[in-house]
C-alpha positions in Angstrom: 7.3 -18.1 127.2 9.7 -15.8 125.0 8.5 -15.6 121.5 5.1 -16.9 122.2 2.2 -14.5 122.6 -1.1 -14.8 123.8 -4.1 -14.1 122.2 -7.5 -13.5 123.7 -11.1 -12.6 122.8 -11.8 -8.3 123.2 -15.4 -7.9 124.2 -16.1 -4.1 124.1 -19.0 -3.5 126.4 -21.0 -0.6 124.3 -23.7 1.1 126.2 -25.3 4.2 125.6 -22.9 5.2 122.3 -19.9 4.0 123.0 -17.3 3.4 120.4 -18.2 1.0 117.5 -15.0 -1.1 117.1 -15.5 -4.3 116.1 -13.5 -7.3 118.5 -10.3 -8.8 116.5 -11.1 -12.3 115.4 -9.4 -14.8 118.0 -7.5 -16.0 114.5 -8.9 -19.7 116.2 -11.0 -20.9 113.7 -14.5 -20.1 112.2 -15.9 -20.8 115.5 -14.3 -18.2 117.7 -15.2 -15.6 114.8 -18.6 -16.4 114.7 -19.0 -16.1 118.5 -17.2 -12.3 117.8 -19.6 -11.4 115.3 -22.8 -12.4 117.4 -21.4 -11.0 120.7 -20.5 -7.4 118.8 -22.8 -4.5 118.9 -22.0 -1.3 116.5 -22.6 2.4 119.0 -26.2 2.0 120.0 -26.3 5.6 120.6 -27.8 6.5 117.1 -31.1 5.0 117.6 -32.2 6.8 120.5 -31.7 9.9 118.1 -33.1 8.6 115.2 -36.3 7.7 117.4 -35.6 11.1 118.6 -36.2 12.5 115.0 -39.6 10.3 114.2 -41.4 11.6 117.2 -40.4 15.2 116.3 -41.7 14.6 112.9 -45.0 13.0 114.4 -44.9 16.1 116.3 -45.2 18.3 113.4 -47.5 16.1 111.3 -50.1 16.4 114.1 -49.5 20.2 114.7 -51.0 21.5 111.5 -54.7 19.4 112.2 -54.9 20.7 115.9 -54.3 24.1 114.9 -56.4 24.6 112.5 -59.0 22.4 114.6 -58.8 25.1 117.7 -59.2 27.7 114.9 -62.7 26.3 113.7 -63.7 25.8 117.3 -63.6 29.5 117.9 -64.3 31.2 114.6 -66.7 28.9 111.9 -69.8 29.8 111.8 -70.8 26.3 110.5 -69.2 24.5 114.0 -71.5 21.9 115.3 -70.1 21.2 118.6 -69.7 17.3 118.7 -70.1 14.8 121.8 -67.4 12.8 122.6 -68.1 9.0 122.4 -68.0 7.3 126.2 -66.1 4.8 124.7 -63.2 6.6 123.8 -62.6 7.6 127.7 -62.7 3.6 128.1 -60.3 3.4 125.5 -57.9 5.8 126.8 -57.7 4.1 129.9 -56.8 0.5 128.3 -53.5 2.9 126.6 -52.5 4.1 129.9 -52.7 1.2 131.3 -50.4 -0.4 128.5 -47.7 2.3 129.1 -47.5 1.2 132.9 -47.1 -2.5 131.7 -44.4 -1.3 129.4 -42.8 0.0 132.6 -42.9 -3.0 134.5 -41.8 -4.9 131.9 -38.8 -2.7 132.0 -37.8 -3.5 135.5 -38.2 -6.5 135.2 -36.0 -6.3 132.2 -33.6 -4.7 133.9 -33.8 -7.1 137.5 -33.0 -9.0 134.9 -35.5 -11.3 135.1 -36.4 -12.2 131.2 -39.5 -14.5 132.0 -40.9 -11.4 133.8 -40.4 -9.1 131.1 -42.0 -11.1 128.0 -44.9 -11.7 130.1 -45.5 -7.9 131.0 -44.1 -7.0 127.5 -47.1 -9.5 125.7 -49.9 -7.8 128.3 -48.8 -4.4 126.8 -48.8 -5.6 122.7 -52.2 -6.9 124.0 -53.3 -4.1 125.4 -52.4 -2.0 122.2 -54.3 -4.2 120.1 -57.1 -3.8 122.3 -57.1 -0.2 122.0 -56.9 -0.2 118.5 -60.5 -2.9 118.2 -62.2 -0.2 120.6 -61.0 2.8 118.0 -62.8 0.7 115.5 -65.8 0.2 117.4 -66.0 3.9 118.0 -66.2 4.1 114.2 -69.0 1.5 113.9 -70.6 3.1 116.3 -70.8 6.6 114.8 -71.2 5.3 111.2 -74.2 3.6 112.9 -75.6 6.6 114.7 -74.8 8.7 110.7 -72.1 10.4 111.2 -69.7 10.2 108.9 -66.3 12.1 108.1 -68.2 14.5 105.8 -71.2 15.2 108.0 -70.0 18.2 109.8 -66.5 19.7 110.6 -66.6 18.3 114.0 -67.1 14.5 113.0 -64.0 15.1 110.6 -61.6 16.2 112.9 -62.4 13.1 115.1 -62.6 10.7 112.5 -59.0 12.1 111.3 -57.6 12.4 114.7 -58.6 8.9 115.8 -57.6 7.7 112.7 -54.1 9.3 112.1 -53.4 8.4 115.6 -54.3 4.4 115.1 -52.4 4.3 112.0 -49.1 5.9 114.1 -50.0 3.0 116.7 -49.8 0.4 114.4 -46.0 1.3 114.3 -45.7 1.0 118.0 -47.1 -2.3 118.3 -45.0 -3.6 115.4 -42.3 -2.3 117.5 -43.4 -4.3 120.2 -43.7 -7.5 118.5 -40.3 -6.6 116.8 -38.8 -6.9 120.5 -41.1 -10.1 121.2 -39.8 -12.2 118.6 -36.0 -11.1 116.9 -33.0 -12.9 118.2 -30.8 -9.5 119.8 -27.6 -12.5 120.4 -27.2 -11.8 116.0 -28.7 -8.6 115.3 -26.7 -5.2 115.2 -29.0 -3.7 118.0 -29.1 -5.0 121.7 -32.3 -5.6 123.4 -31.5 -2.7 126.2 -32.0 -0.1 123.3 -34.7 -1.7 121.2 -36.4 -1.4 124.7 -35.8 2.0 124.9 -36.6 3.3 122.0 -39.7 1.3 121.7 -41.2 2.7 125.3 -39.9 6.4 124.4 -42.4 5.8 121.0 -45.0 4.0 123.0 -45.4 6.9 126.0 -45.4 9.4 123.2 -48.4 7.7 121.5 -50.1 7.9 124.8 -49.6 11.5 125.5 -50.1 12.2 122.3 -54.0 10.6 122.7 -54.6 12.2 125.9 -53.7 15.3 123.9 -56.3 14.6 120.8 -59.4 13.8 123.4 -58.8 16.5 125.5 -59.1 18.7 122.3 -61.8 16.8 121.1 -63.7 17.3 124.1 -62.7 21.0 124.6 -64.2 21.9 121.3 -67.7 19.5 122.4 
């Protein structure tokens, strides 16, 4: 009718990094501007690069111990080459296994099919907690046996390599739980990206262990 003008709720679909504006309240009532306010996201794009940044710094944390671990291999006189405990290879196969649950869970995710994913999605956080009880078995073990981080240069490096790398973890498997349990229909970030940028931290803690025992067992 003339003079009259409709009004109607904006929902801005933001995917990747799309723009951030935020939906006009519907001027209804309290309601309809609550609904607005839990249906917004702000540009999602930023925390694919912010995750983007922590691994680079993890990158560069871990650079300076492996270098100057490959140095000692080759030139101390005072190396004692150290055996690799069996149960670290066990260990190692429990993580990659968790980063292929991860990957299911994101399929199923994306089928959608939600029931699918928190099951697959508790298997991994289960998985990563399991890995982290056989790292500390693996200490146990070698504090039993007498080595300790002081016994030789070998037994450092793999006390401060297993060690550094379950305290990094720890972060991954709070981001996992993070995922498990917050309520994405009121927070700023959508569950798509806290996915994503949880699996992109998660594969790089796996690669980044498959790194640490292969140099652990090179300089064996």
């Amino acid at each position: 009718m003339p003079g009259t003008t409709d009004t109607h709720d904006i929902v801005i679909d933001i995917g990747g990094g799309g723009g951030g504006t935020r939906p006009p309240s519907s001027g209804g009532g309290g309601g309809d501007e609550d609904k607005d306010r839990r249906r917004w996201k702000p540009p999602q794009g930023r925390y694919p690069t912010a995750i983007t940044l922590v691994l680079v710094s993890i990158s560069m944390f871990f650079l300076v111990p492996c270098t100057v671990f490959i140095v000692l291999a080759h030139t101390s006189k005072a190396w004692v080459p150290l055996h690799v405990p069996k149960l670290l290879w066990l260990n190692t196969a429990i993580l990659l296994f968790s980063s292929y649950t991860l990957e299911k869970a994101r399929r199923r995710l994306s089928a959608p099919d939600i029931r699918g994913f928190r099951k697959r999605w508790r298997a991994t956080t289960i998985l990563g907690i399991l890995f982290l009880a056989g790292q500390t078995v693996v200490w146990m073990q070698l504090a039993a046996s007498g080595l300790y981080i002081a016994t030789n240069q070998a037994a450092s490096f793999l006390y401060v390599f297993t060690a550094a790398h379950a305290v990094h973890l720890l972060g991954g498997i709070a981001g996992l739980l993070y995922v498990a349990i917050h309520d994405f229909e009121k927070g700023k970030i959508s569950r798509v990206t806290a996915v994503k940028i949880t699996s992109y931290y998660w594969h790089f803690m796996d690669g980044l262990w498959v790194c640490l025992l292969l140099l652990l067992y090179l300089g064996s």
